[in-house]
Every structure is written in C-alpha cells, then in structure tokens.
VEXTORMI-829260 format. One line per field, with one value per residue (C-alpha): y, z, x; residue number from 0; residue in one letter. Coordinates in steps of 0.001 Angstrom, whole numbers, plus 500000, padded with zeros to 6 digits. Layout:
v = (Y	...)
w = (Z	...)
u = (X	...)
nr = (NUM	...)
rest = (a	...)
//
This chain:
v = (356700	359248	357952	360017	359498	358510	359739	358082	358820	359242	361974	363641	364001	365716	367994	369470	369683	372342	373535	374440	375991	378162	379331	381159	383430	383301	383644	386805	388032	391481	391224	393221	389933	387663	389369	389577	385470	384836	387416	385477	382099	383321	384215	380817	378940	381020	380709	377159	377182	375302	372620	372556	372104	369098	366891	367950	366755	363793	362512	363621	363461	367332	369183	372336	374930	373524	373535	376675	378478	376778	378000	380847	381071	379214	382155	385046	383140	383786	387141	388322	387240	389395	392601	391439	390909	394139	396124	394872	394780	390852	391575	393028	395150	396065	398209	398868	401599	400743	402032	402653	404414	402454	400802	398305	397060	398794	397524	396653	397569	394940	394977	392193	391204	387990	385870	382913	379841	377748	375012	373825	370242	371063	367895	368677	367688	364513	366553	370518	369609	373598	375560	373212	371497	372436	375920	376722	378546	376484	377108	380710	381043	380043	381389	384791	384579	383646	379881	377389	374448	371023	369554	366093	365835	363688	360245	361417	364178	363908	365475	368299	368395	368403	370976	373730	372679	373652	376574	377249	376285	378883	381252	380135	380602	384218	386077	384626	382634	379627	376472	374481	377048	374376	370931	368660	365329	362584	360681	357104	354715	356141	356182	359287	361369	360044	360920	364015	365509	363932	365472	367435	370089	371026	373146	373131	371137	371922	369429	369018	365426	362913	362443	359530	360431	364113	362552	360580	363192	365221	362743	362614	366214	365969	362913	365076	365651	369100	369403	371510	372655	371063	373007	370793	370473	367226	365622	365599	364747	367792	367653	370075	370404	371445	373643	373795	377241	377175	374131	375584	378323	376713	372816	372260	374791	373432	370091	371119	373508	370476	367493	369996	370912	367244	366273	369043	367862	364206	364654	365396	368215	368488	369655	367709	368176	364507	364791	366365	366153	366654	366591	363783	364887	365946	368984	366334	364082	366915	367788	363965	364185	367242	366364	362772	364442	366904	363710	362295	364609	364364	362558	360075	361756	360585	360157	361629	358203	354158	354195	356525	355525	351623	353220	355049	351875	349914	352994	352042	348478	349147	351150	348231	345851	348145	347281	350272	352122	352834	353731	356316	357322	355004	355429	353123	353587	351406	351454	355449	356583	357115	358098	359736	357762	359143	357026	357824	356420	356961	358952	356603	354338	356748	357457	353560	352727)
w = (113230	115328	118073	119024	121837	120851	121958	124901	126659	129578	127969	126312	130008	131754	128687	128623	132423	132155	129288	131283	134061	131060	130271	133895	132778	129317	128360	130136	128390	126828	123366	123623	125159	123121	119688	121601	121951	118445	117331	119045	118002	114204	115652	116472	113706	111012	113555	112989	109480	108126	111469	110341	106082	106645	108687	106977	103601	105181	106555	103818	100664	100190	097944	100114	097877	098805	102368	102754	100975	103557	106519	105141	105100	108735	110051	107991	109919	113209	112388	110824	113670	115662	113986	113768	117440	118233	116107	118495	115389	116029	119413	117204	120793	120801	123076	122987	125797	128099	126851	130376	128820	125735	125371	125366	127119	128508	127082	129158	129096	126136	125907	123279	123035	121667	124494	124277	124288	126519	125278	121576	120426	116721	114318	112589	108594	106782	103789	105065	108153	108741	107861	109031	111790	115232	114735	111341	110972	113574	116293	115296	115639	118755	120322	118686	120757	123967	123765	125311	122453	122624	119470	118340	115837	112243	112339	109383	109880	114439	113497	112268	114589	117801	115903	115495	119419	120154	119365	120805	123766	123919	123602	125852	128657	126884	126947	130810	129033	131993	130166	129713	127073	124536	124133	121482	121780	119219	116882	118322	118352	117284	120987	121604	119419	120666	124319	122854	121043	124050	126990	128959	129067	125092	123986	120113	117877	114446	111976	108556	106997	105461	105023	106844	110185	110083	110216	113010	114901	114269	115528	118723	118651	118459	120868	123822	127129	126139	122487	120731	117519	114876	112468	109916	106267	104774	101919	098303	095265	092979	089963	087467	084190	080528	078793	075081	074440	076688	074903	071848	072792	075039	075697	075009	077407	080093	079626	080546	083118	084653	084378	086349	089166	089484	089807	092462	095309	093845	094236	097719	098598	100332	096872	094149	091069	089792	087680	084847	082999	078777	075788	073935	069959	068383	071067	073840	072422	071932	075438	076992	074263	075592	079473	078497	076551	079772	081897	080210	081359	085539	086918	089856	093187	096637	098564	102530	103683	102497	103363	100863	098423	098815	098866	095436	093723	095366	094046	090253	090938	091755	088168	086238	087103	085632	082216	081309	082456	079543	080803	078610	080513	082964	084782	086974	090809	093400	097346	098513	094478	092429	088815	087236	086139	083854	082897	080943	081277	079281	081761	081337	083047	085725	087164	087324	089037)
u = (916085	914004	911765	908674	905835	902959	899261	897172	893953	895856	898211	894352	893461	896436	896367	892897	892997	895867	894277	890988	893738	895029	892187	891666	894237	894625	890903	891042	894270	894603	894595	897769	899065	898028	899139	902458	902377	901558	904230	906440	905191	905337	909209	910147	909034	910941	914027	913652	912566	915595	915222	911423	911824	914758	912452	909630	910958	912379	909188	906289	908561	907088	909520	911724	910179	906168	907445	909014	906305	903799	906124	905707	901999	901621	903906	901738	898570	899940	900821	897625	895383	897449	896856	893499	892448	894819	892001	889343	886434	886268	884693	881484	880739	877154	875081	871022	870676	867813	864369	862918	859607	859382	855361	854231	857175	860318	863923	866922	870108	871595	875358	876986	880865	882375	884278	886446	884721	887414	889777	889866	890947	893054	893587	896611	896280	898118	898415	899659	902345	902996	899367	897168	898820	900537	900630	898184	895098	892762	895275	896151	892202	891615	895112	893742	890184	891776	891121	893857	894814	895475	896485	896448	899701	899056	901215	902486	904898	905759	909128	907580	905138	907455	910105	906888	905329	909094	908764	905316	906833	909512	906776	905071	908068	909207	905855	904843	901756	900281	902091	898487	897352	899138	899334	900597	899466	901314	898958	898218	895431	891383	890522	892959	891052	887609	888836	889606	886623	884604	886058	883884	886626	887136	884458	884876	887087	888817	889900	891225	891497	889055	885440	885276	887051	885562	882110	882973	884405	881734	878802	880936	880346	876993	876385	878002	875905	877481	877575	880560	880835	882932	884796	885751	887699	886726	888097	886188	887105	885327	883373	884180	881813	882959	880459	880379	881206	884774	885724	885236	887207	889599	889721	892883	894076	891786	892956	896873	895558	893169	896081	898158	895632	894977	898550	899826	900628	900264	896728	896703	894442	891312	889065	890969	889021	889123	886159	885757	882134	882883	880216	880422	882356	885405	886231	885442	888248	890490	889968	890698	893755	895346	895063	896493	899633	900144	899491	903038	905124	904422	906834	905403	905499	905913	902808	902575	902125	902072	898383	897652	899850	897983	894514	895626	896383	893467	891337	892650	892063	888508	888447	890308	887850	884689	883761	882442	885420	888543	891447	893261	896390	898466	901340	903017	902425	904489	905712	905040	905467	902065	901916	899041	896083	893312	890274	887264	883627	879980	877945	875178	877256	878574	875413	874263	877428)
nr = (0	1	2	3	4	5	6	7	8	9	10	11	12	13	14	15	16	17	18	19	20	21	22	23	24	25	26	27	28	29	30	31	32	33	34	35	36	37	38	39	40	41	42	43	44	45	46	47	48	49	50	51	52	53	54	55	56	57	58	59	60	61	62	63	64	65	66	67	68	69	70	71	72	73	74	75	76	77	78	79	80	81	82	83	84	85	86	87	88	89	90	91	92	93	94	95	96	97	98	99	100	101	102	103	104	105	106	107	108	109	110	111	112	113	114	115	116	117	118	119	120	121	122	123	124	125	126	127	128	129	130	131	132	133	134	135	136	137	138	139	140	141	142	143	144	145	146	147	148	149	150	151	152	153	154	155	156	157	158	159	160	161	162	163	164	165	166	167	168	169	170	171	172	173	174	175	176	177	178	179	180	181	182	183	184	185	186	187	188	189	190	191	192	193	194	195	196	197	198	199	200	201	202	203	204	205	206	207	208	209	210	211	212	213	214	215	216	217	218	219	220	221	222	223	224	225	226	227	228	229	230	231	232	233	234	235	236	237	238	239	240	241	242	243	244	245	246	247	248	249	250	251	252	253	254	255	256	257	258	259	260	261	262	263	264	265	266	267	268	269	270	271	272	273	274	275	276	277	278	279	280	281	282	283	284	285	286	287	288	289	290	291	292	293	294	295	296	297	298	299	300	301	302	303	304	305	306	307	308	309	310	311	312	313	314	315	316	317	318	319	320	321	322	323	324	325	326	327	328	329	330	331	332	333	334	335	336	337	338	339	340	341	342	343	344	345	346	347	348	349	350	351	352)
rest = (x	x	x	x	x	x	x	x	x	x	x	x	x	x	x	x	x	x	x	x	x	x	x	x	x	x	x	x	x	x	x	x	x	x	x	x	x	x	x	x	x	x	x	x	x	x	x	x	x	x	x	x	x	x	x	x	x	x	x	x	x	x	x	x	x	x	x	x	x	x	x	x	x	x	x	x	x	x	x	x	x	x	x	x	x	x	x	x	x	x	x	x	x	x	x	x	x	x	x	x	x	x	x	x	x	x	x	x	x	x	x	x	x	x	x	x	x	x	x	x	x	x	x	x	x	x	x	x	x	x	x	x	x	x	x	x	x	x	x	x	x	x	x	x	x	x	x	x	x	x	x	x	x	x	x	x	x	x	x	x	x	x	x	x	x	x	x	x	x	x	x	x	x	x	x	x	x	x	x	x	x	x	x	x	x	x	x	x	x	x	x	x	x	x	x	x	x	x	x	x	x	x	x	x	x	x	x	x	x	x	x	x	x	x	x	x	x	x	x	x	x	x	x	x	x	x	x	x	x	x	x	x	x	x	x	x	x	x	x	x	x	x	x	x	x	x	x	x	x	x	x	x	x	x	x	x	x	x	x	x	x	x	x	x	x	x	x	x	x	x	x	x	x	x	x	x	x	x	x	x	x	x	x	x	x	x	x	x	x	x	x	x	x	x	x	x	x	x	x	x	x	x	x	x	x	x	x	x	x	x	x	x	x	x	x	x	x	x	x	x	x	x	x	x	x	x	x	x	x	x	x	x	x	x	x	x	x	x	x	x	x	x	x	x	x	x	x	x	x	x	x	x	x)
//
C-alpha cells in the first residue's frame, strides 16, 4: 500500500507564502526563461511516463492507451505555451504616442502590456489525472505568464499527482527557478481548498470538476475583500436534439455514434451528452433501438472513484422509482464497476419533473 500526505490549511499557508516570494523573481522572468522551465517540465514527465501510466492505471482504473495519450497531450501543453510566450504576441504591447496639441484635450503617452497577475491556486480534475491536473493546461497557463502555482492534487489519483510534482520539481532545481513558484498540496478536508481560494495571496484560481464545488469556489471568489477571478470547467450533463431530417437520413448511425460518446470514459467527462431529445414515430424508435443494440456490447467500466460509482447507481435509483420513466437498456453496475443504463421518458413528463 502507498501512503501519501494529505492537505491542511496549515500546508495552504506555507505554500502561497513562497509562492508570493516566487513571484519576486519569477514574475519578472524572461520569457526565454520560462519557455526553458516548461521545456524542461514537458522533459520530466515523458522521462517518467512509464512511472506516471503504472500508478495512474492502478489508482483510476483508466486504460494505458487513455493515459498515455493524455501524457501525451499534458506534455504538448507545456510545450506549446512555450513557443507561444517565446513569440511575445500574448503581451498584445500597445502604444498611443502622446497627442500634446490634440483639442479639446491633449493625450498622454498610453503604453499597454499584459503582466502576470501573481500566484494562481490550480484544482487538479477527478476525471483527467495528467491534462488537467499537476502539470495540465491551467498550470502550463499561468507558468507561461509568469505566475507562481500552487496546486491542490484530486484524492483520486495522489500517486500520480506526486510522480508529475516530481518532476516539476527537478525543474525547478535544473533551470535555477526560486522553489515557491510550485506547490502541490494533497487533497484533504473542504476547508483546504476554502483556505486556498481565500488567501489574500492567490490572485486567480482555475478549476475543473463539478457543478456543485465550482460554484462554491467561485462565490468564495467573489466574497473576497480582494476578489479574483475564477476560471472554471464545471460539470454538465448535455442535451443533444434529433431533428427530423438527420434521422431520416441517419438515426441509426447517430444512435451507435451517441451510445459510444456516452459510454467513453464510462461517462466521465465534463459535457457528457446524456440527453438526447427524439420525435415521437417509427424513426424515433429506430433511433432508441439502435443506441440500445450498441449499448449491449460496452462492457462495464471502472469508475475514478467509489463515490462516483455510488452516486451512478443512486442516480438510476432516483430514475427507477419515476413512473413515467421506462427503462429500455440495463446493465448491471456494482462496487467501482458501472454498466450502461439507457431510459426513455414522454417529454410531457420531462419538463413537469
């Protein structure tokens, strides 16, 4: 068994104090520099890629392939910011020469560049432990623009989490970088994020995860003395409506293409599209028909955690127990394993309920 830290407010407030140190230095950077750091971030991670992909499958049940590819794309992140900032356009530099003689008033001289904001708080994602965690887009982002990072590492995945800050961390010492421009704080209790969106020193926070703790992040944001922007990528679950004419031509070819979309990553991405809206008739039915047969042949999948593997089956339990609601496909769904579900309900009874 592997034992990892775990977050406290205590740990939040030695790690945006050397953050706000950092950013004395490393806010002031050459871009030069900091393309040279994130080169050498994107370095470490692939030298660890097969350290990264074993605990990574071990601890989210995500197939190799899914996490490779993502280590892949958390790597091309780093890499592409650093061309990026080394081309300067970012900066959108602006001048307006004074006007001296201009009527009815004269003009001053206006010059306009983009600066670092200071230290950014990064929630690393449940469902995406490489591109948007420790080291994916939100912290390539702000690394990019100069800002020091403290990251608060998903519960789900600390293994991964502490293989990638690793590797940051080697960075870190090879390019010369102060050692407070990253953090990784381990997921613990709700207060460690609250002390961490709240601190006077974090000016802007990015986070990926649910609807629920995004909005409470983000009134924290808001409620500030100081308030910071929130970046966030909530969770939805998307509607998707079925016009006559591309049933006609093609319903039974949306319905495989749907059940699949639905199904990837058992279900676990931030826009799922686990609604579809269908005309009532024979092309309707063919529709439901051909997403149930694709439906058969997915295999149940582990779930990231046993939280959302219970709030999967409590979700069907809620649908069960509608009257109005037929179920058409089931699957079985037990301990962190979930099976595809697919139910189907009147829309006159969808929108009273």
């Amino acid at each position: 068994a592997h034992r990892f830290s775990m977050g406290t407010v205590e740990l939040v407030e030695r790690a945006a104090e050397a953050a706000e140190e950092a950013f004395w230095s490393y806010g002031y950077a050459s871009r030069a520099e900091r393309a040279a750091f994130l080169t050498a971030i994107a370095d470490g991670i692939e030298a660890r890629g097969a350290d990264i992909t074993a605990i990574g499958c071990q601890e989210t049940g995500l197939p190799e392939a899914r996490l490779n590819g993502e280590r892949a794309r958390t790597t091309g992140q780093l890499r592409l910011f650093a061309e990026t900032i080394l081309k300067g356009d970012y900066l959108d530099r602006r001048h307006d020469p004074a006007l001296p003689d201009r009527k009815p008033l004269p003009r001053p001289d206006l010059r306009l560049m983009q600066r670092p904001i200071g230290p950014v708080a990064v929630f690393g994602a449940s469902n995406f432990p490489l591109a948007f965690s420790v080291a994916g887009g939100d912290t390539a982002a702000a690394l990019a623009a100069g800002c020091p990072v403290v990251v608060k590492g998903h519960s789900a995945h600390p293994g991964t989490s502490e293989i990638v800050a690793e590797a940051i961390h080697a960075a870190v010492q090879s390019c010369g970088v102060h050692p407070g421009v990253f953090s990784l704080v381990q997921g613990g209790r709700r207060e460690v994020g609250t002390a961490l969106v709240t601190h006077p020193r974090i000016k802007a926070v990015g986070f990926t995860g649910s609807l629920g703790g995004g909005r409470a992040l983000f009134d924290l944001c808001a409620q500030r003395p100081e308030p910071i922007p929130f970046f966030g990528e909530l969770g939805s679950v998307n509607p998707m409506f079925l016009l006559p004419g591309a049933l006609a031509a093609r319903g039974a070819e949306i319905g495989a293409g749907w059940a699949a979309s639905m199904t990837g990553s058992a279900g676990q991405l931030c826009t799922n599209p686990g609604i579809a809206v269908v005309p009532e008739g024979a092309e309707g039915d063919a529709f439901v028909a051909a997403t149930a047969a694709a439906l058969r042949d997915v295999a149940p999948q582990v779930m990231l955690t046993a939280g959302m593997a219970r709030a999967y089956r409590e979700g069907k339990e809620r649908f069960d127990s509608r009257n109005a609601v037929r179920p058409v496909f089931t699957s079985e769904s037990g301990g962190r394993m979930a099976g595809p579900t697919l139910y189907e309900v009147p829309a006159a009874a969808f929108l009273e309920d």
